[in-house]
N, C-alpha and C positions, 0 to 999 in steps of 0.2 A: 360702398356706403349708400344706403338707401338716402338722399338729398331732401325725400319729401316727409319722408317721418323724422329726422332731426331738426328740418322746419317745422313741423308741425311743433315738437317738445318744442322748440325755445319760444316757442309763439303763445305757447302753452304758460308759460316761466310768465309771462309779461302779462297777459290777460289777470294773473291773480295781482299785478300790480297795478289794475285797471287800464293797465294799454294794451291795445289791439292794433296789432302789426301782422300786413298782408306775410302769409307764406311764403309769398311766391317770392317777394323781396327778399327774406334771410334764406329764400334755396338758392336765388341768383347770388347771394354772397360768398354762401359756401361753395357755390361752384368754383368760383373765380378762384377762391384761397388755395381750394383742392386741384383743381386742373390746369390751371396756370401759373400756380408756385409750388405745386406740390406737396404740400402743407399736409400734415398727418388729421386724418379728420376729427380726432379729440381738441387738437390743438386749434381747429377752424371753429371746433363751434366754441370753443372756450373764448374764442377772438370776437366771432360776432355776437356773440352774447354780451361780451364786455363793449364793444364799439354801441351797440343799441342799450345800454345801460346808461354808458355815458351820453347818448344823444338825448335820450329823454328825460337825463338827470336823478337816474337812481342809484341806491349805493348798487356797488357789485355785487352779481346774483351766483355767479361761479359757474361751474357744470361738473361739479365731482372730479375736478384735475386740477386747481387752483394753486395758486404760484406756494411756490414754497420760501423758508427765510434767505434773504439773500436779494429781494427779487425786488424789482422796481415798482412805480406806483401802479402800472398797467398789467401787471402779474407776470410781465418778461424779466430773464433773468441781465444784471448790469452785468457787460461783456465790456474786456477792451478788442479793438477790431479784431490782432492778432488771436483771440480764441476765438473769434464769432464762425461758426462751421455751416456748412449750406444744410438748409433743412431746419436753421434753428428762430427763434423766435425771441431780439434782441433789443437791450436798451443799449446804445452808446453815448457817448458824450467827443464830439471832436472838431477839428477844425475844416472848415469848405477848403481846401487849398485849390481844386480848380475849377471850372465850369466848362461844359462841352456842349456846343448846338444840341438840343434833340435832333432824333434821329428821324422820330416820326410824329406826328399830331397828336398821340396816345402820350407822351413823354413830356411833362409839363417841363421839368426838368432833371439836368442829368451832371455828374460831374466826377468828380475825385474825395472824401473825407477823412481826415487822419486826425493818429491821435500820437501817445508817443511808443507805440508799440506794433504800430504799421501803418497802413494805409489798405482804402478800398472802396471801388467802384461806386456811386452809388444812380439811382433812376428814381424820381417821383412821378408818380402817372398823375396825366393829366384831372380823372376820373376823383384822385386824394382828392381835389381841394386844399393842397397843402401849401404853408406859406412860401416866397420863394425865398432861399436862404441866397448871401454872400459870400464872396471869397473873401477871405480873413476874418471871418468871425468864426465864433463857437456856438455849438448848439448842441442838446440834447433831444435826440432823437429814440422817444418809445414807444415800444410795439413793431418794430418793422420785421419783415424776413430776409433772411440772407437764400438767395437763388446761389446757383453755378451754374455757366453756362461754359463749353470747352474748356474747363478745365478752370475755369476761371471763376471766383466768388464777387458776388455783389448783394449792394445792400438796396430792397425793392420796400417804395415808401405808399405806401394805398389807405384808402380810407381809415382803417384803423390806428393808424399812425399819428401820434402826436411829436410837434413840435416844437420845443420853447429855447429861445436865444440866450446864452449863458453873457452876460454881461463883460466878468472877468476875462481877461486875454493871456491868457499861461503860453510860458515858453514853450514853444515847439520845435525839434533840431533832427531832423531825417536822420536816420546813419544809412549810409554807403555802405556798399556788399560786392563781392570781385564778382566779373561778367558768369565767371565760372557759379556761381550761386544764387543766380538770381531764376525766379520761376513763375508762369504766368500766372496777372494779377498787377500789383503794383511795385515798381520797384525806382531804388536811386542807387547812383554810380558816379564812381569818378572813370571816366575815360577819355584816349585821343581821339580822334579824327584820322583813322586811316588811310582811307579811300571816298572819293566822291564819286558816286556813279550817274552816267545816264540820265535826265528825268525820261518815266517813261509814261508819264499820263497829266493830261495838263493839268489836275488838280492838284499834281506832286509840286511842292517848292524845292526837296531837297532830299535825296536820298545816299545813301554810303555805309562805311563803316565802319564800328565803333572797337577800340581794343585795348584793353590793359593786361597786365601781368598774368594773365591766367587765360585770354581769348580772344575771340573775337564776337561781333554781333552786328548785324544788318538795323539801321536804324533809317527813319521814313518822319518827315516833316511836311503837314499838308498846309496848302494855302491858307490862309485865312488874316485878317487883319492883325499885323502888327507880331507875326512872325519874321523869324530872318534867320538866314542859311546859317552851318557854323562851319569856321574855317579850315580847311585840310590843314593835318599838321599839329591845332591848338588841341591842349588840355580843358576838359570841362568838368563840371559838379553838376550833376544832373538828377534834380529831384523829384519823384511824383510821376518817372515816366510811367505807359502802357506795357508791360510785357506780355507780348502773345506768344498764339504757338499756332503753329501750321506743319500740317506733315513731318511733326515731331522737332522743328524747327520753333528757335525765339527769334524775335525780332523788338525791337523797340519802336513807339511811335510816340513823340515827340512834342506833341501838340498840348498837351496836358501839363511838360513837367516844368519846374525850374530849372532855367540855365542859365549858369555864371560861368564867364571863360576865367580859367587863373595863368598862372605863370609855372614855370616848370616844366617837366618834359616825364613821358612814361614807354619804358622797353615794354614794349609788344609783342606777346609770346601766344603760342599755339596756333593751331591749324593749319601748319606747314604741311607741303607736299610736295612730292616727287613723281611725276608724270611722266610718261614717255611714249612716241608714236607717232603714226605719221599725220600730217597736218592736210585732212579731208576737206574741210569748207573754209573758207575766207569770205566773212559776213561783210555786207556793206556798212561804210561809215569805218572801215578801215583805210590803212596809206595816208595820207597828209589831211588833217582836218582843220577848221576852223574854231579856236575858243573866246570865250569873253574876258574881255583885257580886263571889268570891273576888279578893283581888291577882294577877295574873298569868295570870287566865284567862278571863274574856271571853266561855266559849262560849254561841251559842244555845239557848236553855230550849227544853223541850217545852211543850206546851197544858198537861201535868201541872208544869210548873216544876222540870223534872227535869236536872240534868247528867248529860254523861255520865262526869267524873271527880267532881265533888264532891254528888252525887247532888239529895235535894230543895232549893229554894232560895226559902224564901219571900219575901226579901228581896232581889228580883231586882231590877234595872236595865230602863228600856224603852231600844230603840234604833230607829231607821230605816232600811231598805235595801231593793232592788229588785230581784230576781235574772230575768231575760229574754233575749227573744233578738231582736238586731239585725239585720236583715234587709235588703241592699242591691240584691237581683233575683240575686245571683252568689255570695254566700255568706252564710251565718249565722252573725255571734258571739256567743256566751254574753257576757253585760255580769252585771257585780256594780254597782251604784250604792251607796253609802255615804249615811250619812246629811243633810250638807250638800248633796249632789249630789241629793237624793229629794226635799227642802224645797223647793228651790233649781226643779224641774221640776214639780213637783206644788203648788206652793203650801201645802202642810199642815205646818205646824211640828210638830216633836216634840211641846210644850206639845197641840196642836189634836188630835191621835193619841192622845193619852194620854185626852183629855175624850171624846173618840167612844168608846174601847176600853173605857171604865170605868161609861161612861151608854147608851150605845145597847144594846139587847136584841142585836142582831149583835156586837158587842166587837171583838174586835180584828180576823174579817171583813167589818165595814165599811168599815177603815180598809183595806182589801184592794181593796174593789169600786173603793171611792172613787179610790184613788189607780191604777187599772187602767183605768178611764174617763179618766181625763187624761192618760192618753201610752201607752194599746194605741191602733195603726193609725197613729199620729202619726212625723212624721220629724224627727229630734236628728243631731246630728255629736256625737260623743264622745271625750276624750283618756283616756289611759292605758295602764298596762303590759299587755302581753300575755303570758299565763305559759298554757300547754297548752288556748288555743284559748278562753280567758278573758280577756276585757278588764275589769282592773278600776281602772274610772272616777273618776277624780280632778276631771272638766270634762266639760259636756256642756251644750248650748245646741240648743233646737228649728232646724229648716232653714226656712231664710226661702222665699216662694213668690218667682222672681223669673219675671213677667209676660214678659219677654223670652223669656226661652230656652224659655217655655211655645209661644209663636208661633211662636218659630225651628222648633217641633219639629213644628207643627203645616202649616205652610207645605211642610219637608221631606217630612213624611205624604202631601199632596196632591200634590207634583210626581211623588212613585211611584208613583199612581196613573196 
């Protein structure tokens, strides 16, 4: 698109209605529309034509693509979220259901908006001037564009955008989708609490995983005021999360949605697996550890007895577990063992862990060396779910030598000779 001759024509438009408007202003608009939202350039100058219309107060001048019947007061056509497609130029009408820090200074603000037909993303740039809206209110929002960014739709609110607050407060009720259906963008779920893992960065409060009747899913809760962990084990309603994707992988983050813990309980199906091989590395922070006695949180202490949510803990908990990697000649999986599963292959009770870790001049790396000696180089078959290239081990039994298939293999060696 030539930017300086479709400046010029709309400068051109306005001059006959006695205003004179620099060039250079409606080319740095069009830039922005076109190269930063990617906006189709009939529909940028139809945009800045109509924004500099309504700034100087004159009726709409058009540009030979003008809204057709159907279409809102701004010449955008009324969408509910669920049809709004990236690339489009939309009126909606919906509810703020969350709000999230900007990200950067450019980002006046940023959040969640739904209506009842989905949910999605939204960012007002600082540059709009637009007013800031609430969570639990309604608004209708025209003229904005839907971007995508990985895969994922939002709704971007800039100069042209108008905003006006819908007084009425209409029901609003999420519907819930099994983990198996959900795809990134915005989504709600009922699931358990499978696993709590790790935190592995101080800004994390809480990470694990999430599973009902059709999966499993990696879910991430980050610090921030007036968050709180959810407890291994319970059922939740979980509304308005993030769904991403990374390396073809979802995940949930957490920070966004509603959550209500209920009652009741959910079989947890899919991502089983069956590993086998010999056991190459034995990671630290395996053999006897220290956890947080808190209700509902469970994480591993440091050597200082430190959480990272409820900080020192001298009335810790010991536990058992095995973090390594399983090795079949063809690929490596990261294995987590628990602690019936560490007893159970290692022969060392909790009880036995506890007496080495509290009398041995080594303490709790003895109970490391010890139990790294009896199953580093050795070969297990192992069951369990597989969640991002982690099998974590519910069964696992040593691989028996069978005499036969050692001959068979040996007899084959010789005939290729």
């Amino acid at each position: 698109m030539d930017f300086s001759e479709a400046a010029d024509r709309i400068s051109r438009k306005f001059q006959k209605s006695g205003q004179t408007i620099d060039p250079k202003k409606i080319e740095g608009k069009l830039r922005r529309l076109i190269e930063e939202f990617s906006v189709q350039p009939s529909e940028a100058e139809r945009s800045v034509t109509n924004e500099l219309a309504k700034e100087f107060n004159i009726p709409s001048m058009g540009t030979g693509s003008a809204g057709s019947s159907g279409t809102g007061s701004s010449g955008t056509e009324d969408k509910k979220i669920a049809d709004a497609a990236p690339g489009e130029w939309v009126t909606i009408e919906g509810k703020i259901v969350a709000l999230a820090a900007p990200a950067s200074p450019s980002i006046a603000q940023g959040g969640i908006i739904a209506d009842d037909s989905g949910a999605i993303r939204f960012v007002a740039w600082a540059k709009a001037n637009a007013p800031a809206m609430a969570v639990g209110s309604w608004y209708r929002i025209e003229s904005a564009v839907v971007d995508e960014f990985k895969g994922i739709a939002s709704l971007k609110i800039h100069s042209g955008t108008t905003i006006k607050e819908i007084e009425e407060d209409r029901a609003l009720m999420p519907t819930t989708v099994p983990i198996s259906e959900l795809h990134p963008g915005i989504g709600s779920l009922r699931a358990k609490v499978v696993q709590e893992w790790d935190v592995t960065h101080e800004r994390m409060l809480q990470s694990g995983l999430l599973g009902d009747e059709t999966g499993t899913l990696k879910f991430v809760i980050w610090k921030e005021p007036g968050k709180e962990s959810l407890i291994p084990g319970s059922v939740y309603n979980i509304f308005y999360a993030q769904v991403d994707e990374y390396n073809g992988r979802l995940s949930l983050n957490l920070n966004t949605a509603m959550i209500m813990q209920e009652e009741g309980d959910i079989e947890v199906s899919g991502g089983e697996a069956a590993v086998s091989g010999a056991i190459v590395h034995v990671a630290p922070g395996s053999g006897i550890i220290k956890r947080c006695p808190v209700e509902g949180c469970n994480r591993a202490l440091s050597r200082q007895n430190y959480c990272p949510v409820h900080e020192i803990q001298p009335k810790f908990t010991y536990d058992l577990r095995i973090k390594g990697w399983l090795d079949n000649g063809k690929k490596t999986h990261s294995v987590l063992l628990q602690r019936d599963v560490v007893e159970s292959l290692t022969g060392i009770s909790l009880d036995a862990a506890k007496e080495i870790a509290e009398n041995n001049p080594l303490g709790m790396d003895e109970v490391f060396l010890q139990m790294r000696d009896k199953i580093l180089g050795r070969y297990f078959s192992c069951h369990g779910r597989e969640i991002d290239n982690r099998v974590l081990v519910n069964k696992c039994g040593p691989v028996t030598f069978e005499s036969g298939k050692h001959t068979a293999l040996l007899n084959r060696a010789g005939g290729a000779s």
